[in-house]
C-alpha positions in Angstrom: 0.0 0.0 0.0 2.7 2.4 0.5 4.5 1.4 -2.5 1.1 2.4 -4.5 1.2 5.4 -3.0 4.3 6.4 -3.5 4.2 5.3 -6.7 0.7 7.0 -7.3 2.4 10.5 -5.8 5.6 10.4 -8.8 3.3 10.2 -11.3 1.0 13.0 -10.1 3.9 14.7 -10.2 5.2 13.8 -13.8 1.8 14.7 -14.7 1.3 17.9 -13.1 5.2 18.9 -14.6 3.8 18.3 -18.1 0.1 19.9 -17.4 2.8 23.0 -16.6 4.7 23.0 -19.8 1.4 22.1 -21.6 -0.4 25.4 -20.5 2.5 27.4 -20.8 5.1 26.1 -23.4 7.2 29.3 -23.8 7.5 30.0 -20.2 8.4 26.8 -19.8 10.9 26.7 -22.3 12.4 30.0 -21.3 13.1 28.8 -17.3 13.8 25.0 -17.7 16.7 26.8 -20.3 18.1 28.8 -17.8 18.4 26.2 -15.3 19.9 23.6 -17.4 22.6 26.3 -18.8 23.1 28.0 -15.0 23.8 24.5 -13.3 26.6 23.5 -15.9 28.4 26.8 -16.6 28.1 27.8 -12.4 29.8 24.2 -12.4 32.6 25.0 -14.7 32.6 29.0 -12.4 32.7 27.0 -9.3 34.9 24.2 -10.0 37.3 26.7 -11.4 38.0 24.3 -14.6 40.1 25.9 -17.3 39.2 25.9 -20.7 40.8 22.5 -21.5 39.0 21.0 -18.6 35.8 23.1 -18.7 34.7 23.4 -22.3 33.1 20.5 -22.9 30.6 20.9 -20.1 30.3 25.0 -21.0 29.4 23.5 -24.3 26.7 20.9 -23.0 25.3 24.4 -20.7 25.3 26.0 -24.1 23.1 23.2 -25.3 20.3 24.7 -22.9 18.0 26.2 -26.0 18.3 23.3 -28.6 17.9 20.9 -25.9 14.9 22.3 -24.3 13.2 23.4 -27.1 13.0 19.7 -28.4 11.9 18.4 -24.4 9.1 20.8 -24.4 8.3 20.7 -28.1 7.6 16.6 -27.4 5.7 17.1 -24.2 3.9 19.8 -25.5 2.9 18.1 -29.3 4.7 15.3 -29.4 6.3 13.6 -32.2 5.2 16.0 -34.5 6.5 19.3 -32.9 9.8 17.6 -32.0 9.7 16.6 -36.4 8.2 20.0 -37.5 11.5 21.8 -35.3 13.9 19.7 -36.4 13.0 19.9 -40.5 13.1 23.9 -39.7 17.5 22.9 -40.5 16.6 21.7 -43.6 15.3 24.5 -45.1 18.3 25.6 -47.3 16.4 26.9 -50.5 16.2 30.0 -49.5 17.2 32.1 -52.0 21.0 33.8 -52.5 20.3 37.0 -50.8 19.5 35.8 -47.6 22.8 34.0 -47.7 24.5 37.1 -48.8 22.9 38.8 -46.2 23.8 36.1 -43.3 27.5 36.0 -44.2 28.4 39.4 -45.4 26.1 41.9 -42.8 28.2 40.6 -39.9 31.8 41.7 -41.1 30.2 44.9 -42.9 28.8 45.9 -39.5 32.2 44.8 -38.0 34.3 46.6 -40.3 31.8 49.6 -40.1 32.8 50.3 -36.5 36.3 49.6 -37.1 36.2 52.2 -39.5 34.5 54.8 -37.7 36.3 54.4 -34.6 39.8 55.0 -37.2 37.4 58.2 -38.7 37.1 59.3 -34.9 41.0 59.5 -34.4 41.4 55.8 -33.1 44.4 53.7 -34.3 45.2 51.4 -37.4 44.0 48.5 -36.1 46.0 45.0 -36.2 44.5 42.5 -38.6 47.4 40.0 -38.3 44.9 36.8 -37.0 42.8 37.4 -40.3 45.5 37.9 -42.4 47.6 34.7 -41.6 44.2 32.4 -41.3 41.8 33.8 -44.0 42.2 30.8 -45.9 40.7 28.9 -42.7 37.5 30.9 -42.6 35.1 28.1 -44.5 36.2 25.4 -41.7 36.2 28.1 -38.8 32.7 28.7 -39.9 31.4 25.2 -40.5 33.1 24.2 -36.7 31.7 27.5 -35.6 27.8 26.6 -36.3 28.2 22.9 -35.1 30.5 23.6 -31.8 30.5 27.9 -31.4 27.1 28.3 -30.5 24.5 28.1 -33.3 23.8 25.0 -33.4 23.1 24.5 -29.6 21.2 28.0 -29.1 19.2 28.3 -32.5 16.4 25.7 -32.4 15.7 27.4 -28.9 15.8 31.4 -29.6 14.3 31.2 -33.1 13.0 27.7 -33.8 11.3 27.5 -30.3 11.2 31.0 -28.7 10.5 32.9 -31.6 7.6 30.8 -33.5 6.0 30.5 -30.1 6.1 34.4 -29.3 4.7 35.6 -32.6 2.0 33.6 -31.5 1.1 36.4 -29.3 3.3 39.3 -30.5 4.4 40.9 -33.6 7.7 40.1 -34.7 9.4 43.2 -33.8 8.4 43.0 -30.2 8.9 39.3 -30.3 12.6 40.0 -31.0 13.0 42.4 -28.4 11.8 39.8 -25.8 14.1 37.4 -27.2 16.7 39.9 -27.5 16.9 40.6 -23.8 15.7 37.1 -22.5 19.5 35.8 -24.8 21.3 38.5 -23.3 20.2 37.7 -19.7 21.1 34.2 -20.4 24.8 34.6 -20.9 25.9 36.0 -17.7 27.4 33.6 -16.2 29.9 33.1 -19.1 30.3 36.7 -17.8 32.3 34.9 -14.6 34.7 32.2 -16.7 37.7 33.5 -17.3 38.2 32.1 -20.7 35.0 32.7 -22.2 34.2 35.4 -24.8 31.8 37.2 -22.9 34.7 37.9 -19.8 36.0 40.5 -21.5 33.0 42.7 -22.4 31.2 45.2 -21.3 28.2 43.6 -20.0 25.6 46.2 -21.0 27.2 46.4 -24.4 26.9 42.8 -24.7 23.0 43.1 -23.7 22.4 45.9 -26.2 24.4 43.7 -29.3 21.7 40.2 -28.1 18.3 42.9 -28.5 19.3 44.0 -31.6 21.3 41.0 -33.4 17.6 39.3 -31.9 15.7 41.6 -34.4 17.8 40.9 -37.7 17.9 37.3 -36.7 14.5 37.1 -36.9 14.3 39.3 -40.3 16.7 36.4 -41.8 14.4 33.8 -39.7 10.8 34.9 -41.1 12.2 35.7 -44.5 13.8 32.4 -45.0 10.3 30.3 -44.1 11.5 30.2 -40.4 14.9 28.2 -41.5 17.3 27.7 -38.5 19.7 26.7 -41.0 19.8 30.4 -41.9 19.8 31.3 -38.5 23.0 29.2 -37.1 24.8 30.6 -40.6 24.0 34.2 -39.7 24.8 33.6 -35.9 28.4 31.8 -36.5 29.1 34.1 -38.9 28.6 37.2 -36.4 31.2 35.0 -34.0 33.7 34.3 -36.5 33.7 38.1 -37.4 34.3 39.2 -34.2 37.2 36.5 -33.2 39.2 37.3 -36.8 38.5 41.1 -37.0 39.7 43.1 -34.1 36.7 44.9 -32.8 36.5 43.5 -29.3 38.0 45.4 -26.4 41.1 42.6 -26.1 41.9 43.2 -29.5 41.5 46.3 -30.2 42.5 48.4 -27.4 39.1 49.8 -26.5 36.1 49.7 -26.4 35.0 52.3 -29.1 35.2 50.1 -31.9 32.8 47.6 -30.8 30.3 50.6 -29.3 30.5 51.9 -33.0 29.9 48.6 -34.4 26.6 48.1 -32.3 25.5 51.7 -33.4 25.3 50.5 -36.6 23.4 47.2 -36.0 20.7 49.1 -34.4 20.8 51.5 -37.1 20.6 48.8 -39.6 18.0 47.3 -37.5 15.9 50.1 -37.7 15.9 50.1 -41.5 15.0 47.1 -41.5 11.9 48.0 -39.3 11.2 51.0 -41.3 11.1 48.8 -44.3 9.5 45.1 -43.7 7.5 46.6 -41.1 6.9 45.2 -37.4 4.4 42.9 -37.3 6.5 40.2 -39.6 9.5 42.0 -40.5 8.9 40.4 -44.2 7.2 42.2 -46.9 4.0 40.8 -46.7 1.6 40.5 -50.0 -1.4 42.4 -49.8 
C-alpha cells in the first residue's frame, strides 16, 4: 500500500510537470533553459576548470535552447513538434540573398565600426589573425555553427522561442523579448575567465543580443523560419568578431565595438522602417 502510493504520488507529479509545460510552453521553455545552462556553466565557475578541462561541459550548458526546445516541443505536441523543429534545419532553398545577407552583414557591420572608430582619431588597427588564417575561414565557420554556439542556441531562440512568441506578439516585439531574455542568459559566461563574454562590457553585450535578436529574426521569417539560416547568420557574427579586431582585447578599446553596435541598431531600424513590425517580411497584400 505504500509502495502504490508512493508510486501514485511520482506520477501525479510527472503529470502535473507536463500539465505546466502544456499550459505554458514558452514559459516553460524559457526557465527549464536557464536552469539547465546556470547549473553546468556555475559548475565549470565553481569548479574553477580551465578551458581545456571546462569546455566540454560549457558546451553541454550552451546546449540549454536546442535541448529544451525539443523536451518541451515533445511534451507539448509530441512527435510531430519535435519533427516539425527539427526539419526547420533543412530548409536551405532559401534564395541567394538571404545567404549574402547572413554571411556578409556581420563583417560589414564589423568593419563599419572599425572604420569609424579609425574616422574618430582611433588607431590602425592590427588584422594579423585574419591575415595569416583567411584561408581557414570556411572550416572556422562550418566548426563554428556545429561547436560555437548556433547549433546549440538556435532551435531554442528562433525555432522555439520565436515561432511560439509571434503567437502572441508581432515580430518586432517578439525579437525584443528574445533579445533581452538571450542577453540575460549569458551572464554567467560573464564569470569564466576564458569565455568570450569575460571580456566585455556587460551592457554592451545586452544591447548587441536585442538587436542582433531583431535581424535574426528578419533572416528567420524571410527564409520560411529556416534555423539553418539562422546558425549561418549567428556563426558568422562570432567568427567576425574573433578574426577582425573589434572586441576590447583586441582592439585596445572599447569604441570600436560601441560603434559597431550603433550601426546594428541602425541597420536594425531600416529594416523596421522597411519590412514593417508585425512580420518583419514584406507581406503580399
Amino acid at each position: 500500500m505504500i509502495w502504490f502510493t508512493s508510486k501514485n504520488k511520482k506520477v501525479g507529479k510527472e503529470t502535473n510537470l507536463k500539465t505546466l509545460i502544456k499550459l505554458n510552453p514558452i514559459m516553460s521553455f524559457f526557465v527549464l533553459t536557464f536552469a539547465f545552462t546556470w547549473l553546468w556553466w556555475g559548475l565549470v565557475f565553481v569548479l574553477n576548470l580551465s578551458m581545456a578541462a571546462g569546455y566540454i561541459p560549457f558546451l553541454i550548458g550552451a546546449s540549454g535552447p536546442t535541448v529544451m526546445a525539443f523536451v518541451v516541443s515533445a511534451i507539448n505536441g509530441g512527435r510531430q513538434d519535435v519533427k516539425a523543429l527539427w526539419e526547420r534545419i533543412t530548409y536551405w532553398r532559401v534564395g541567394i540573398v538571404w545567404y549574402l545577407a547572413a554571411l556578409f552583414i556581420p563583417a560589414l557591420i564589423v568593419l563599419g565600426g572599425i572604420g569609424l572608430n579609425m574616422f574618430f582619431g582611433g588607431a590602425l588597427p592590427d588584422f594579423k589573425v585574419l591575415s595569416a588564417q583567411w584561408f581557414l575561414i570556411p572550416i572556422a565557420l562550418i566548426i563554428g555553427m556545429l561547436l560555437g554556439g548556433p547549433l546549440e542556441e538556435e532551435f531554442g531562440w528562433r525555432g522555439f522561442a520565436i515561432v511560439k512568441l509571434q503567437q502572441k506578439y508581432n515580430a518586432f516585439t517578439a525579437s525584443i523579448i528574445v533579445g533581452i531574455i538571450w542577453g540575460v542568459w549569458h551572464l554567467p559566461a560573464f564569470l569564466i575567465p576564458w569565455s568570450t563574454q569575460h571580456s566585455l562590457p556587460v551592457f554592451l553585450f545586452l544591447l548587441h543580443d536585442i538587436a542582433l535578436a531583431v535581424l535574426f529574426t528578419w533572416i528567420f521569417n524571410n527564409t520560411g523560419g529556416s534555423v539553418l539560416m539562422s546558425m549561418l547568420a549567428h556563426a558568422a557574427f562570432n567568427l567576425t568578431i574573433t578574426i577582425l579586431p573589434v572586441l576590447p582585447a583586441t582592439a585596445g578599446s572599447q569604441l570600436p565595438l560601441t560603434y559597431a553596435i550603433a550601426l546594428l541598431y541602425g541597420l536594425a531600424l531600416i529594416v523596421l522602417v522597411i519590412f514593417g513590425p508585425r512580420t518583419l517580411t514584406r507581406e503580399v497584400k
